[in-house]
C-alpha positions, 0 to 999 in steps of 0.5 A: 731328715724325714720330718724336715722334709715333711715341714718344708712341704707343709710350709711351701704348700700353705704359701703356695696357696697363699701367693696372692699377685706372685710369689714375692707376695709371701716372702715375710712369711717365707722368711720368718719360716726359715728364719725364726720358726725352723731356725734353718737360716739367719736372716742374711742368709735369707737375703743372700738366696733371694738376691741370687735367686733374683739374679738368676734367669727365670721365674721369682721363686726361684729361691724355693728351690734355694731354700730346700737346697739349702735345708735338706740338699737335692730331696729338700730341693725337690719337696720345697719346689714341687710344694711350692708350685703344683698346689699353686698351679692348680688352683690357678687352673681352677679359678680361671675356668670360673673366671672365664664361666663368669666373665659376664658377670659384674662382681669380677671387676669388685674382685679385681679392684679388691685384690690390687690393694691386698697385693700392692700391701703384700709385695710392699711388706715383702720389700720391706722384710728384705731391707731390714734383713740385709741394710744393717747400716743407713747406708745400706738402707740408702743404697737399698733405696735408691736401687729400689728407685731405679728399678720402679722408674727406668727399665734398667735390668735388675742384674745392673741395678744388683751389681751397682748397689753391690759396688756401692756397697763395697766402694763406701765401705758398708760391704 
């Protein structure tokens, strides 16, 4: 138990630090973790924690805590959680007192301006690990779009958008 607990601190504190634009940034690499390297679980059970971690109040990452749970129970919960986050939220700290120390100079906007692209491609690739992870069909890969879709272009609440894609699922027979 000791040395899952050991991997899952190693895993979560490399990604925590790793987390460019969120915490979704990280999913592909958080997924083939747990999936493919540890074998702790399949890839829809991934999907599954992350569409329920989505659905839950609070911050993204709540699958971490899912995660940990799932892999080693309350301990595994803790270890997943406080390796996730602490790391991540120091170095946060750190940065912005640079940032605020140089807010005059004229590289911050070159950084910034760097860094979009590098986010945008990691939250693309994270969306795209998840629909392979989870439409096993085209349909699903339909449904998985269009609900895409409507999150990007109207402010209907995700759970909304979870139920309906869900019912979809299950009226045309893809569930």
């Amino acid at each position: 138990m000791s040395e899952t607990l050991f991997a899952l601190a190693v895993i979560f504190t490399q990604l925590s630090l790793l987390a460019f634009g969120g915490g979704n940034t990280v999913l592909p690499e958080m997924q083939r973790q747990v999936v493919d390297v540890h074998h702790w679980m399949s890839a829809a059970d991934f999907g599954a924690l992350f569409a329920l971690a989505r659905a839950a109040p609070g911050p993204n990452m709540m699958v971490v805590p899912l995660i940990g749970w799932h892999v080693a129970g309350w301990s595994g919960m803790l270890v997943a959680s406080l390796a996730k986050f602490i790391p991540s939220s120091l170095l946060t700290l750190f940065v912005l007192h640079l940032w605020q120390r140089f807010k005059d100079h004229p590289w911050r906007r070159h950084v910034q301006a760097g860094l979009l692209p590098v986010t945008i491609g990691l939250v693309a690739a994270s969306a795209l690990l998840l629909v392979q992870a989870t439409a096993t069909s085209w349909l699903l890969f339909v449904i998985a779009l269009l609900v895409a879709l409507f999150d990007v272009f109207t402010r209907v609440h995700p759970l909304w958008l979870l139920a309906a894609g869900a019912l979809a699922g299950l009226l045309l027979g893809s569930g």
